[in-house]
PyMOL Python script that loads the backbone (N, CA, C, O; Angstrom):
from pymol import cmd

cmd.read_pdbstr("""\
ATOM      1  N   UNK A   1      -1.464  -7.863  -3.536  1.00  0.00           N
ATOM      2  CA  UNK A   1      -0.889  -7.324  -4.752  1.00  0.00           C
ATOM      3  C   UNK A   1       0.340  -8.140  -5.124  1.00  0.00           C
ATOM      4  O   UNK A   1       1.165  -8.591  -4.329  1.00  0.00           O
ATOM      5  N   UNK A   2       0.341  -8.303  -6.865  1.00  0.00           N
ATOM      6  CA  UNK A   2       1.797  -8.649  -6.605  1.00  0.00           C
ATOM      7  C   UNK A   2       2.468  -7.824  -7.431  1.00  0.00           C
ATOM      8  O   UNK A   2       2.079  -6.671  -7.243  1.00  0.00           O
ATOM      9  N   UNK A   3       3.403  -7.899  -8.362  1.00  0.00           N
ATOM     10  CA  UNK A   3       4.368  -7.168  -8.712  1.00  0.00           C
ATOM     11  C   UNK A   3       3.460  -6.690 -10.157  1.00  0.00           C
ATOM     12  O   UNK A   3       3.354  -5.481 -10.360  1.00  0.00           O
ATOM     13  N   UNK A   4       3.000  -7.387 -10.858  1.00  0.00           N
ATOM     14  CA  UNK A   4       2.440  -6.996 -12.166  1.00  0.00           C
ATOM     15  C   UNK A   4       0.930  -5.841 -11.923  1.00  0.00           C
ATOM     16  O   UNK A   4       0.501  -4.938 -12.641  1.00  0.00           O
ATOM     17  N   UNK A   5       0.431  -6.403 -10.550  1.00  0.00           N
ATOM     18  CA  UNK A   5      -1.110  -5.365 -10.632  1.00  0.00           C
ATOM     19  C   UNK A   5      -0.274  -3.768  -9.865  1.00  0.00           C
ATOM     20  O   UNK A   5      -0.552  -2.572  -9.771  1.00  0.00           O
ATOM     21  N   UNK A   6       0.930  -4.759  -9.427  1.00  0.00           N
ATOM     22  CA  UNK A   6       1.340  -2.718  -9.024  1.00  0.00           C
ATOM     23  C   UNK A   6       1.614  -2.007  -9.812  1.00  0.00           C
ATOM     24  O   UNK A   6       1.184  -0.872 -10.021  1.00  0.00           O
ATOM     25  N   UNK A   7       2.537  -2.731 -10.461  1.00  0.00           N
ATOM     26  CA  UNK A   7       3.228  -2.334 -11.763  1.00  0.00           C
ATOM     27  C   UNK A   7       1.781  -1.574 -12.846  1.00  0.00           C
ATOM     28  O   UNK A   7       2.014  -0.411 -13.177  1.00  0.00           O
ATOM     29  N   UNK A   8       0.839  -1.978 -13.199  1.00  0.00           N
ATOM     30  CA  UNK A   8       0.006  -1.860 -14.057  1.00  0.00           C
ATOM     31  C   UNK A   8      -1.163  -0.518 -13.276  1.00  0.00           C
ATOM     32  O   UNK A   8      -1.778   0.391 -13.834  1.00  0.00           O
ATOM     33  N   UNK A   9      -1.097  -0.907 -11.829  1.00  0.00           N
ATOM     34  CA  UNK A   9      -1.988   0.197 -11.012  1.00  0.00           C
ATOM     35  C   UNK A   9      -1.043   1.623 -10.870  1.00  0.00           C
ATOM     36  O   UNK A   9      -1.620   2.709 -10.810  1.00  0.00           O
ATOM     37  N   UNK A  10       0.351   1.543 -10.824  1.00  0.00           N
ATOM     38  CA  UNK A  10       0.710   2.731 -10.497  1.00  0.00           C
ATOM     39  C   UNK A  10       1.175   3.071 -11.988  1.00  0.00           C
ATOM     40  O   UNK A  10       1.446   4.264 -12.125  1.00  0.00           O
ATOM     41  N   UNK A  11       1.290   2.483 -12.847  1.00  0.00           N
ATOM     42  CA  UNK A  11       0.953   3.672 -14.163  1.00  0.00           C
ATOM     43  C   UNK A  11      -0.007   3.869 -14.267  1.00  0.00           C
ATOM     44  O   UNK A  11       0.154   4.663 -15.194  1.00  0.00           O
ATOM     45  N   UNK A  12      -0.954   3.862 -14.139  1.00  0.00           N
ATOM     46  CA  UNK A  12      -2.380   4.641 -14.587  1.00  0.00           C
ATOM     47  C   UNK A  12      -2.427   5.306 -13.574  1.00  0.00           C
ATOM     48  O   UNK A  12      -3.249   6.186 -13.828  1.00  0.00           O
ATOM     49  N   UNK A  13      -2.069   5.442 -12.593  1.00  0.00           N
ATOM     50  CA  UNK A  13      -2.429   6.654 -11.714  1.00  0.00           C
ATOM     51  C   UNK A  13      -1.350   7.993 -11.994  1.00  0.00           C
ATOM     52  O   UNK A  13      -1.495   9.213 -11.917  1.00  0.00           O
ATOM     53  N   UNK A  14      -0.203   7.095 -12.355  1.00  0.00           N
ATOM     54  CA  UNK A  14       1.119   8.266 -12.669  1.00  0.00           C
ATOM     55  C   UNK A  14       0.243   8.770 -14.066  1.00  0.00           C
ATOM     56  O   UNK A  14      -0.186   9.924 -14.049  1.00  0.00           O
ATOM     57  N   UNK A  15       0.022   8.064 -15.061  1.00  0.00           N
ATOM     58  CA  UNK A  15      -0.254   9.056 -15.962  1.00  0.00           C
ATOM     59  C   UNK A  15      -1.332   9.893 -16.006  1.00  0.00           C
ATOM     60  O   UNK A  15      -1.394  10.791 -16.846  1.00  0.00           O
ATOM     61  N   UNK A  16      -2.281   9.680 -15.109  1.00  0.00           N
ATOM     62  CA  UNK A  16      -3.492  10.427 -14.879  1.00  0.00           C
ATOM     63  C   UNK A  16      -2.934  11.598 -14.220  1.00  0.00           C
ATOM     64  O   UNK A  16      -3.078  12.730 -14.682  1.00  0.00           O
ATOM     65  N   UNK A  17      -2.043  11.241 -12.716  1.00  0.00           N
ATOM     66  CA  UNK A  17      -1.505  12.582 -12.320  1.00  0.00           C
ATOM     67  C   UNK A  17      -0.724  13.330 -13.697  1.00  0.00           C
ATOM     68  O   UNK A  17      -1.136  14.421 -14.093  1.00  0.00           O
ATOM     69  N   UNK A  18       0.259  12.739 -14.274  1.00  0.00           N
ATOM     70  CA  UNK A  18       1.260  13.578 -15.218  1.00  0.00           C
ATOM     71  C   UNK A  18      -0.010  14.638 -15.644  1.00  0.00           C
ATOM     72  O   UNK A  18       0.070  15.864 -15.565  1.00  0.00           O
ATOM     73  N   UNK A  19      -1.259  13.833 -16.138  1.00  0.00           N
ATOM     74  CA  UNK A  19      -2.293  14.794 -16.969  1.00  0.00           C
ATOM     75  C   UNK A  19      -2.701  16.037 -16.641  1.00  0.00           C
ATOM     76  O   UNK A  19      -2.857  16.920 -17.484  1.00  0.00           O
ATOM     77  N   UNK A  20      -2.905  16.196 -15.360  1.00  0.00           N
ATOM     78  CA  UNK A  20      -2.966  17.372 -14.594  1.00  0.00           C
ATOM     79  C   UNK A  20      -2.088  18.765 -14.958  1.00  0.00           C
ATOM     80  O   UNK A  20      -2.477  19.931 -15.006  1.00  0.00           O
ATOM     81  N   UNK A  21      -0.677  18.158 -15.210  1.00  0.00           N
ATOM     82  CA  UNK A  21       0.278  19.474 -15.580  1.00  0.00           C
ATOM     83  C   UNK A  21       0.339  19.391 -16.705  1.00  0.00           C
ATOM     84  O   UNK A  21       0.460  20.469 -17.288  1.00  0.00           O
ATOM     85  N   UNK A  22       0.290  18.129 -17.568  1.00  0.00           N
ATOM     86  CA  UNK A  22       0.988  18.304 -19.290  1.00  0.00           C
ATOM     87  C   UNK A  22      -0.288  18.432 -20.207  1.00  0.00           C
ATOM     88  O   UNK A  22      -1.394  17.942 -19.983  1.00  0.00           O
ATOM     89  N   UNK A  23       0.069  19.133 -21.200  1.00  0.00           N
ATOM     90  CA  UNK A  23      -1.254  19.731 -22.290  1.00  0.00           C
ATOM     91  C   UNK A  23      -1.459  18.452 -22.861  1.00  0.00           C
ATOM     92  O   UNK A  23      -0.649  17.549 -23.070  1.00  0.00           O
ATOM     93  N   UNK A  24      -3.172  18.551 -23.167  1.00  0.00           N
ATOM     94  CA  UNK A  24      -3.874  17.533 -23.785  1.00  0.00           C
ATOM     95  C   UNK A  24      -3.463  17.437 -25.172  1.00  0.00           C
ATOM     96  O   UNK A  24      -4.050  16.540 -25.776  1.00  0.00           O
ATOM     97  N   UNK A  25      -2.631  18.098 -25.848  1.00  0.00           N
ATOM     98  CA  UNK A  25      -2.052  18.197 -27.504  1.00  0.00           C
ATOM     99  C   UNK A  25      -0.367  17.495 -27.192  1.00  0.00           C
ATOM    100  O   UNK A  25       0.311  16.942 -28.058  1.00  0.00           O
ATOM    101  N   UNK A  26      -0.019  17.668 -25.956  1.00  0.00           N
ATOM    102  CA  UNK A  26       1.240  16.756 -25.871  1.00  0.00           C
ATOM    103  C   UNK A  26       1.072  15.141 -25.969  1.00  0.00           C
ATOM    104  O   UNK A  26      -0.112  14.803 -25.957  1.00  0.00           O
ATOM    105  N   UNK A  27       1.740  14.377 -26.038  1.00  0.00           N
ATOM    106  CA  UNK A  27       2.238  13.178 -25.924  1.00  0.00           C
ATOM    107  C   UNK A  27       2.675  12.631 -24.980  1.00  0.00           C
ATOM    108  O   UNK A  27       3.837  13.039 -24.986  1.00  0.00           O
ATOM    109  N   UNK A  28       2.546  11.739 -23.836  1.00  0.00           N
ATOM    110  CA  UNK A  28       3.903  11.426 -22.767  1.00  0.00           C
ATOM    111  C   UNK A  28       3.530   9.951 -22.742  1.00  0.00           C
ATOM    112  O   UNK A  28       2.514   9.285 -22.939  1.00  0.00           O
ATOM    113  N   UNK A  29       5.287   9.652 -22.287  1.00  0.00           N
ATOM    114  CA  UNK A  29       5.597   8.228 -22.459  1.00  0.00           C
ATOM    115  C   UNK A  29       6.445   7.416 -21.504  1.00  0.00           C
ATOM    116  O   UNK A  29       7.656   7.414 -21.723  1.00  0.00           O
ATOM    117  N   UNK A  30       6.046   6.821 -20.617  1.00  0.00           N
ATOM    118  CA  UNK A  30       6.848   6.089 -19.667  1.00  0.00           C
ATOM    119  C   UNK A  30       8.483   5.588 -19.820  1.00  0.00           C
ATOM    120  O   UNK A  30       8.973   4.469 -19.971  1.00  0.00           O
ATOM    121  N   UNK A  31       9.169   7.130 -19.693  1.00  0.00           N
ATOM    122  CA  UNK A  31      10.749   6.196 -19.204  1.00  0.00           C
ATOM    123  C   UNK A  31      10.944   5.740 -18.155  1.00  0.00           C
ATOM    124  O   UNK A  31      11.396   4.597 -18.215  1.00  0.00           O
ATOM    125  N   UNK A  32      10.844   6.018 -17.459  1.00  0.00           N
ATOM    126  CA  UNK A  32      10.997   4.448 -16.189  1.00  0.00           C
ATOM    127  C   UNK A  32       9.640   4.692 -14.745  1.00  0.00           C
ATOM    128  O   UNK A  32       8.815   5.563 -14.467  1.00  0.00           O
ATOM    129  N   UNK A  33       9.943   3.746 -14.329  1.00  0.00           N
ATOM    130  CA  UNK A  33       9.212   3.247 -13.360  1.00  0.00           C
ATOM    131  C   UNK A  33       9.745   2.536 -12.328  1.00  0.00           C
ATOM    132  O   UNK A  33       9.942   1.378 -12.696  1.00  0.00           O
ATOM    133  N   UNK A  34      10.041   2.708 -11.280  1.00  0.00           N
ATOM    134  CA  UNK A  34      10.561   2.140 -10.207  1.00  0.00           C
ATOM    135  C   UNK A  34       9.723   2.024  -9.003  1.00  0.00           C
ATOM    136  O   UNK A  34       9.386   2.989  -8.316  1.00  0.00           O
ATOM    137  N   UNK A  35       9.403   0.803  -8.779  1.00  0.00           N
ATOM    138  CA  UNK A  35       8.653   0.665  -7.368  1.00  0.00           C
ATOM    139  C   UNK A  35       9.311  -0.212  -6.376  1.00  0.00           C
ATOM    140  O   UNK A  35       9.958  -1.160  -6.822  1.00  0.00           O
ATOM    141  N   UNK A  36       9.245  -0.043  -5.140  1.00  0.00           N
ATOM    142  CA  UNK A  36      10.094  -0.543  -4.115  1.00  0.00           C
ATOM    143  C   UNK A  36       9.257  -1.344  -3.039  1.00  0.00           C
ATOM    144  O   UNK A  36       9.174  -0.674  -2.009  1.00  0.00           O
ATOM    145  N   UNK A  37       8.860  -2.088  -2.981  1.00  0.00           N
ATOM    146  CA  UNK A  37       7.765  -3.397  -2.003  1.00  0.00           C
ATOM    147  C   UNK A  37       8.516  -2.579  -0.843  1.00  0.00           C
ATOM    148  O   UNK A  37       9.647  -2.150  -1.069  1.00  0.00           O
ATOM    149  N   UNK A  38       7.733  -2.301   0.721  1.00  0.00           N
ATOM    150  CA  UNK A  38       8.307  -2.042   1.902  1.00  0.00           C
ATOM    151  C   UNK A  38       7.434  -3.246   3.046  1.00  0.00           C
ATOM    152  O   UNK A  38       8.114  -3.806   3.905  1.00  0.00           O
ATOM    153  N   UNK A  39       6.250  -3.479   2.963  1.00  0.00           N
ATOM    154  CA  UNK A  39       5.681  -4.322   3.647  1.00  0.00           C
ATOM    155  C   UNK A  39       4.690  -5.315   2.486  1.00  0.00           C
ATOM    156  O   UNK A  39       4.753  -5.456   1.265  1.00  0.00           O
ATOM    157  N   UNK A  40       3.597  -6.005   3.773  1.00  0.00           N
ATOM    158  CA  UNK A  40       3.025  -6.684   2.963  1.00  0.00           C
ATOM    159  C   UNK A  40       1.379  -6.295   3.413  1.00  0.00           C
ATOM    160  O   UNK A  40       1.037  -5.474   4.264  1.00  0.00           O
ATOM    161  N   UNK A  41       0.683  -6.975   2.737  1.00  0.00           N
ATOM    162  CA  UNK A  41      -0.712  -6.684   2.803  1.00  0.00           C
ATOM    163  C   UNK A  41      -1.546  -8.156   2.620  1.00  0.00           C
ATOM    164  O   UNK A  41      -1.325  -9.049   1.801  1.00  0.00           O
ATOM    165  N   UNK A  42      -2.922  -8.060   4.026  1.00  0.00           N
ATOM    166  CA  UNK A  42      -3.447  -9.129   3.536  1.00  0.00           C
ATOM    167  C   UNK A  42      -4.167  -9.505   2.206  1.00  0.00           C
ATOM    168  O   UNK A  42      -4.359  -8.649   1.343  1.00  0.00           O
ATOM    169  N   UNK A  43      -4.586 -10.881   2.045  1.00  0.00           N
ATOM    170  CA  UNK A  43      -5.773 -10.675   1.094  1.00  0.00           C
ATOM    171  C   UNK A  43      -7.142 -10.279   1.354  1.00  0.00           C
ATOM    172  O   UNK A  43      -7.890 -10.426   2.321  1.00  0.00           O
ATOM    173  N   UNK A  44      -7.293  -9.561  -0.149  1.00  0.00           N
ATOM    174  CA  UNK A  44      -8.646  -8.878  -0.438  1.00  0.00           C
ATOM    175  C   UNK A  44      -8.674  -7.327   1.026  1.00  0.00           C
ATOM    176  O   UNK A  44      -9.686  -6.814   1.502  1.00  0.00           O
ATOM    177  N   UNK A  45      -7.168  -6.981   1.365  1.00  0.00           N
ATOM    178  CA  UNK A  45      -6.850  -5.829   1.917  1.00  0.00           C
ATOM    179  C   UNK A  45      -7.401  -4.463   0.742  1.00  0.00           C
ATOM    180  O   UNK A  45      -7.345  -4.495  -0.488  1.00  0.00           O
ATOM    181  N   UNK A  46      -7.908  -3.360   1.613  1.00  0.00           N
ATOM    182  CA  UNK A  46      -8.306  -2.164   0.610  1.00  0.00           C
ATOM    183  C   UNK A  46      -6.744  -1.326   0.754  1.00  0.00           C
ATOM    184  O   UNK A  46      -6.083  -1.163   1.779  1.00  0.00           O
ATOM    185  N   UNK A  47      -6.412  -0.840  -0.767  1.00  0.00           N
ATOM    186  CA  UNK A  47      -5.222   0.323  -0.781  1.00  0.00           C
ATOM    187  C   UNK A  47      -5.534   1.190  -1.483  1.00  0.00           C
ATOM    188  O   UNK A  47      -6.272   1.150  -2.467  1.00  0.00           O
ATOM    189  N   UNK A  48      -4.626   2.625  -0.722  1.00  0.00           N
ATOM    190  CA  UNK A  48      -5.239   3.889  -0.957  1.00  0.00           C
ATOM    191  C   UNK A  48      -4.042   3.916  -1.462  1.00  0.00           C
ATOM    192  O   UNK A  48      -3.123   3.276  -0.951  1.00  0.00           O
ATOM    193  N   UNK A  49      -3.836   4.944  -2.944  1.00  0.00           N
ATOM    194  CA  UNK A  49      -2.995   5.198  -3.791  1.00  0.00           C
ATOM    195  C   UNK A  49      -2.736   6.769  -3.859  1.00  0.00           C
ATOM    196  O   UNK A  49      -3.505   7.588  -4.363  1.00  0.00           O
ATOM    197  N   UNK A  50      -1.704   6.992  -3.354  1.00  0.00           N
ATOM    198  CA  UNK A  50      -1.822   8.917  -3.097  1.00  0.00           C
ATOM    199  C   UNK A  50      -0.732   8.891  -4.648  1.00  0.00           C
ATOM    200  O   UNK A  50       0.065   7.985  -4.891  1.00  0.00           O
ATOM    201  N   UNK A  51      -0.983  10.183  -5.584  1.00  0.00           N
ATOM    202  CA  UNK A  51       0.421  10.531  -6.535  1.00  0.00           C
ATOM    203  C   UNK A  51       0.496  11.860  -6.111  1.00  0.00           C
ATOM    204  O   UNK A  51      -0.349  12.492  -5.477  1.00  0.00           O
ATOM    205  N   UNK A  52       1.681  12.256  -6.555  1.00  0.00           N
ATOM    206  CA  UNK A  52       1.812  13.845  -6.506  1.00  0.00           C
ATOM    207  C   UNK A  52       2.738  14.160  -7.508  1.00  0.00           C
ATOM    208  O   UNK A  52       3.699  13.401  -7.382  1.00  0.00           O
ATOM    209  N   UNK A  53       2.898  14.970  -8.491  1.00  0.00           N
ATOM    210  CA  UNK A  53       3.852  15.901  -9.193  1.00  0.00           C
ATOM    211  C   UNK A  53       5.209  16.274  -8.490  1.00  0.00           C
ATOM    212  O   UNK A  53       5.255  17.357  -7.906  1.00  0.00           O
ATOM    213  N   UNK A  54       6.023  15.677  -8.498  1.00  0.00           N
ATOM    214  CA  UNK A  54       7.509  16.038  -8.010  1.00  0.00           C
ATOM    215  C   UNK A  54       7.755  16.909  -8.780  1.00  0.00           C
ATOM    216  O   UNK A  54       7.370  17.982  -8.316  1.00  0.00           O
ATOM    217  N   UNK A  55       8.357  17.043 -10.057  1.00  0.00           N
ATOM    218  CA  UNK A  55       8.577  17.918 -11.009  1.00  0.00           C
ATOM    219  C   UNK A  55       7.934  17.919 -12.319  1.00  0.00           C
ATOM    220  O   UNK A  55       7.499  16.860 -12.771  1.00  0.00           O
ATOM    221  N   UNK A  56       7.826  19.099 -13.021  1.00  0.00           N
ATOM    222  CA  UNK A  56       7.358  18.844 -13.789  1.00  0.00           C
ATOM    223  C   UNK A  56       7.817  20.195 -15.111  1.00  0.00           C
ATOM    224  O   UNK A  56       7.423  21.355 -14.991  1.00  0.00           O
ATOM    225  N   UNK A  57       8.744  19.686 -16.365  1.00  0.00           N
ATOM    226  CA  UNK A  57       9.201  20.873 -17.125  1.00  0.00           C
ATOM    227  C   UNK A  57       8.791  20.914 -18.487  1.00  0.00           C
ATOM    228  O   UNK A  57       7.896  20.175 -18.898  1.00  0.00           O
ATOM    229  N   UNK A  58       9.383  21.727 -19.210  1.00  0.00           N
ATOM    230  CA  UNK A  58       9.187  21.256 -20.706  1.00  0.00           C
ATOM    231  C   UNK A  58       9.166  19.937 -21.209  1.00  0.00           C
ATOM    232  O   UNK A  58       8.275  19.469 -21.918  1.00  0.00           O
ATOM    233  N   UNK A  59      10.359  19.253 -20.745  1.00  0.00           N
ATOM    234  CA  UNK A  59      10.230  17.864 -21.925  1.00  0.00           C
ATOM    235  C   UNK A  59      10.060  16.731 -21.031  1.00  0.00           C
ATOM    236  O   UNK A  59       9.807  15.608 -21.468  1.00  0.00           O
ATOM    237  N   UNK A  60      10.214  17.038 -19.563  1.00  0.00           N
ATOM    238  CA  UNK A  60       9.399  15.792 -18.722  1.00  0.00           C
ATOM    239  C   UNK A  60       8.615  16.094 -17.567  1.00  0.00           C
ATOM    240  O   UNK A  60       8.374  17.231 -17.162  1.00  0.00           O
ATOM    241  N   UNK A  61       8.170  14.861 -16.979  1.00  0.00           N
ATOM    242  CA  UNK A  61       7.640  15.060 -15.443  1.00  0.00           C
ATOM    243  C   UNK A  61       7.876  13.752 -14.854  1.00  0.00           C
ATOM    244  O   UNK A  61       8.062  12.722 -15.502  1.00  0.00           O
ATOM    245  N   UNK A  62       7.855  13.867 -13.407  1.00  0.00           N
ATOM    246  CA  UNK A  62       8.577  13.389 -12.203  1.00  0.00           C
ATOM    247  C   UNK A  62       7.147  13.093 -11.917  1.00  0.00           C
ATOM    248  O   UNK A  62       6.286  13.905 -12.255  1.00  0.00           O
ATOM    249  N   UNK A  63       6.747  11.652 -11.137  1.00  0.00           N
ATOM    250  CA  UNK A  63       5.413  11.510 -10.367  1.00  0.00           C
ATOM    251  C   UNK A  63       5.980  10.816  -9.076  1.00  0.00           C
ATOM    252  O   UNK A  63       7.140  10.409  -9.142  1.00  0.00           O
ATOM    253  N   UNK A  64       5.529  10.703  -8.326  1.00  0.00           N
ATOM    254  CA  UNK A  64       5.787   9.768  -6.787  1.00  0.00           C
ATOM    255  C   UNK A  64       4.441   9.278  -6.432  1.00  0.00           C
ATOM    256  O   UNK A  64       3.377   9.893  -6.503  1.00  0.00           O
ATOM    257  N   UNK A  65       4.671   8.029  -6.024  1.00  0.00           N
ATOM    258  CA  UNK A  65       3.617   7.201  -5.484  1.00  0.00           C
ATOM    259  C   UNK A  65       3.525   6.627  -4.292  1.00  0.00           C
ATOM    260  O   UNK A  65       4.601   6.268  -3.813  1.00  0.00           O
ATOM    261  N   UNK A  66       2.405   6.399  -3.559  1.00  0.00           N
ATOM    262  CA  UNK A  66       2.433   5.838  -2.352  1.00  0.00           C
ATOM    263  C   UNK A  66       1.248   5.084  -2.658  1.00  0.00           C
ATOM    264  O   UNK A  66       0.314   5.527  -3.327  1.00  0.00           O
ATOM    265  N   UNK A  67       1.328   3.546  -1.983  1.00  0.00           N
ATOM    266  CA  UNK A  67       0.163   3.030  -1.762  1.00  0.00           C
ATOM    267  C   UNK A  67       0.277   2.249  -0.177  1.00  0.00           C
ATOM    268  O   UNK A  67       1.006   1.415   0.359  1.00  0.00           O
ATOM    269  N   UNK A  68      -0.954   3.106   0.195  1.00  0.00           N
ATOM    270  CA  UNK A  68      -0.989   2.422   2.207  1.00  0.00           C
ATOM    271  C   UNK A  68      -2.577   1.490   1.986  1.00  0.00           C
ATOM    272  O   UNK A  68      -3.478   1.195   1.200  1.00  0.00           O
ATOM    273  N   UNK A  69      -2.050   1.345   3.343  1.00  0.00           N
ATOM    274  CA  UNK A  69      -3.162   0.508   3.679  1.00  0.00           C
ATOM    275  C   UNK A  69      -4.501   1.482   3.874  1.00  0.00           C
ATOM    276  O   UNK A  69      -4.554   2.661   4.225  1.00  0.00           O
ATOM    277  N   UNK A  70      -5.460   0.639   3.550  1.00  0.00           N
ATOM    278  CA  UNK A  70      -6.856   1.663   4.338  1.00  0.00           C
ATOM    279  C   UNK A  70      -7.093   2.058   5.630  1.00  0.00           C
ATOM    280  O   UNK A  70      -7.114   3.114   6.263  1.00  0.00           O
ATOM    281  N   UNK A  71      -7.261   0.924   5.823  1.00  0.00           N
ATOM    282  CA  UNK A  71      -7.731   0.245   7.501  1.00  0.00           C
ATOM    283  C   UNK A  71      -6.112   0.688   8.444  1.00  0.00           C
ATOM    284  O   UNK A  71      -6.264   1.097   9.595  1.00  0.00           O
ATOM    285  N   UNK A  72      -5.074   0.607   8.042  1.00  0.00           N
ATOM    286  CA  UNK A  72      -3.940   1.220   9.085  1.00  0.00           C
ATOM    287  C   UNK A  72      -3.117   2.418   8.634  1.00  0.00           C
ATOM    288  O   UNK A  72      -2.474   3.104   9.428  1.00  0.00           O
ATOM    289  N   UNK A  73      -3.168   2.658   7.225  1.00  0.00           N
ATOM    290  CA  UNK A  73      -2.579   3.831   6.948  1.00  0.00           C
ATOM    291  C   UNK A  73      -0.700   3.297   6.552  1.00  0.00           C
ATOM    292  O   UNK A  73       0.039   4.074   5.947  1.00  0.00           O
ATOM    293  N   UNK A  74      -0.304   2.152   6.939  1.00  0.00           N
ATOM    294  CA  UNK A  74       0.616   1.571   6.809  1.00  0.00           C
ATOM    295  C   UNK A  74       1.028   2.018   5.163  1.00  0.00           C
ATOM    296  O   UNK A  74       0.262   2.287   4.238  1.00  0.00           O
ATOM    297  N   UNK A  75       2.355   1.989   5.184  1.00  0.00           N
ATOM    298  CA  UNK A  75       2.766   2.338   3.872  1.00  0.00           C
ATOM    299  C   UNK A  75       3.680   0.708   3.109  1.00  0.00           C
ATOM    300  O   UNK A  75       4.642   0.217   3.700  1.00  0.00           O
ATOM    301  N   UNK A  76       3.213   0.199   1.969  1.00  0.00           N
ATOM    302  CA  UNK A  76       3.337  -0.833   1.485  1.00  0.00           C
ATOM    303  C   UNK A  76       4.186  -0.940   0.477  1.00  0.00           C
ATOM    304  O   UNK A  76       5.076  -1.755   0.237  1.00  0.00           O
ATOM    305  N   UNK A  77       3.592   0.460  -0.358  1.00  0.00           N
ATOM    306  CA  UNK A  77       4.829   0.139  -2.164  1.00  0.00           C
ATOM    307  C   UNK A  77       4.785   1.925  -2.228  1.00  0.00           C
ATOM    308  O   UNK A  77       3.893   2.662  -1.808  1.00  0.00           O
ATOM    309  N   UNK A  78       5.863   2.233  -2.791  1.00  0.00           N
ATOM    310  CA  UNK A  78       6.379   3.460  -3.295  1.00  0.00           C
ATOM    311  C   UNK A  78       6.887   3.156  -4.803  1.00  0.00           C
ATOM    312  O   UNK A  78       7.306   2.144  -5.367  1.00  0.00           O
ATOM    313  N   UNK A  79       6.699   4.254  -5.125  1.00  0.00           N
ATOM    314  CA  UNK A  79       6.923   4.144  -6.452  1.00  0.00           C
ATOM    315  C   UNK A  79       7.185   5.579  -7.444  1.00  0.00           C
ATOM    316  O   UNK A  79       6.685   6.622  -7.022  1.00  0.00           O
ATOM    317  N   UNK A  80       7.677   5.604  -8.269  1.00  0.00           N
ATOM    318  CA  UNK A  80       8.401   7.031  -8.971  1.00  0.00           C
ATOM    319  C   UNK A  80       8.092   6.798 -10.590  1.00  0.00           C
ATOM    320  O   UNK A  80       8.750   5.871 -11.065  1.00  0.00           O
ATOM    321  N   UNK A  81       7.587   7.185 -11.117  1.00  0.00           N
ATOM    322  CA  UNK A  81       7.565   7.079 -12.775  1.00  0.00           C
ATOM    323  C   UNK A  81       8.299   8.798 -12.939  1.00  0.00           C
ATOM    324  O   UNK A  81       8.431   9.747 -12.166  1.00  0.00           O
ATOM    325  N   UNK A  82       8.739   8.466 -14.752  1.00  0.00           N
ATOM    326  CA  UNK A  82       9.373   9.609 -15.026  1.00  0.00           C
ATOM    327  C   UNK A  82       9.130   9.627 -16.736  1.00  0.00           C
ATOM    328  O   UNK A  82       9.589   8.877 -17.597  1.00  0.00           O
ATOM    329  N   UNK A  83       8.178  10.851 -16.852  1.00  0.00           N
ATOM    330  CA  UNK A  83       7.602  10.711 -18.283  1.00  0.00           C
ATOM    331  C   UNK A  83       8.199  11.884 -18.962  1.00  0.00           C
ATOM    332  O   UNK A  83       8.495  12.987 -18.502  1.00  0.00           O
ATOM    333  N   UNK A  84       8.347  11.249 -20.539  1.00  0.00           N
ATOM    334  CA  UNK A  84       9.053  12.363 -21.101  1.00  0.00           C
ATOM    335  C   UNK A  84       8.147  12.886 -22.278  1.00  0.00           C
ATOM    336  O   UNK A  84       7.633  11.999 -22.958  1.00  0.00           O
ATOM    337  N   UNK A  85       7.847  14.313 -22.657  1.00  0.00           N
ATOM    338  CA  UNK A  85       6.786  15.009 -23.359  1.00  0.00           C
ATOM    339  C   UNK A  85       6.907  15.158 -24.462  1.00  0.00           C
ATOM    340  O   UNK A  85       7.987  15.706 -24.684  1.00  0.00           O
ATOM    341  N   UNK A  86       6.377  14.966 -25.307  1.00  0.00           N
ATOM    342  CA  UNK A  86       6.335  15.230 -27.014  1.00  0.00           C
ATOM    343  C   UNK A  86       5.312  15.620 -27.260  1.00  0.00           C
ATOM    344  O   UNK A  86       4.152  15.288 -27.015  1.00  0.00           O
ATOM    345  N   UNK A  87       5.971  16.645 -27.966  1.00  0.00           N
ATOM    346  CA  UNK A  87       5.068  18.034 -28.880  1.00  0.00           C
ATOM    347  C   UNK A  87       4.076  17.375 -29.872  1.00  0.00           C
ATOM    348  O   UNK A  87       4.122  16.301 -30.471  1.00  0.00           O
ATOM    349  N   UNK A  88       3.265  18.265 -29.847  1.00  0.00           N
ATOM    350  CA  UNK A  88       2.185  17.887 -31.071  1.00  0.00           C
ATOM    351  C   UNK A  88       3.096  18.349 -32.280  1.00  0.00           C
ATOM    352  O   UNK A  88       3.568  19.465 -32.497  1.00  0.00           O
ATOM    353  N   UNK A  89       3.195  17.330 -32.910  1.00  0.00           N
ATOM    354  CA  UNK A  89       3.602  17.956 -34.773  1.00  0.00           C
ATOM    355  C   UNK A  89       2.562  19.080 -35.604  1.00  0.00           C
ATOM    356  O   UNK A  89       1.363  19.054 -35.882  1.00  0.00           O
ATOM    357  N   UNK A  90       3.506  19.923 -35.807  1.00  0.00           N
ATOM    358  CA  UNK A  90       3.028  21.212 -36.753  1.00  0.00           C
ATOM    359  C   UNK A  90       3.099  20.981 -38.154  1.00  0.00           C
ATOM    360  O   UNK A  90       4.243  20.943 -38.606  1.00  0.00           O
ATOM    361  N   UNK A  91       2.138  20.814 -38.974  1.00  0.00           N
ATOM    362  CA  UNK A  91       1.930  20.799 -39.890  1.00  0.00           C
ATOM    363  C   UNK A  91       1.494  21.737 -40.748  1.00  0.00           C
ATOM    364  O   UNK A  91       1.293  21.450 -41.928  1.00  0.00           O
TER     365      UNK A  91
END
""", "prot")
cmd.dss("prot")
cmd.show_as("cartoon", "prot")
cmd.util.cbc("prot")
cmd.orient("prot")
């Protein structure tokens, strides 16, 4: 992995988790993203991507990320997105 396929793999998993808690008539939008490299991984290595809901309120949500190894369970990149919610417009 390098910095751009993490970058690009752990938003789509953050926003898939966010989807879980926030209504399909809301909006959400990536204010930040922070991921932190802890080890390394070989090539063509398999990674398992866990998210979970840290928080989640009216106008945002909190995601956390982990991606380990398959084969050792080793933990590689962490990562935190933080999305903020917009209402469907009433017309």
């Amino acid at each position: 992995f390098h910095g751009g396929a993490v970058a690009a793999v752990a938003e789509a998993v953050s926003i898939a988790c966010a989807r879980t808690v926030v209504a399909k008539d809301k909006e959400i939008f990536l204010e930040e993203l922070s991921i932190s490299y802890l080890a390394s991984a070989k090539k063509n290595a398999e990674v398992i991507v866990d998210a979970c809901v840290v928080r989640s309120g009216r106008n945002l949500s909190v995601i956390a990320l982990e991606f380990k190894l398959k084969k050792t369970g080793d933990l590689i990149y962490t990562a935190r997105a933080t999305f903020y919610h917009m209402p469907a417009a009433k017309l």
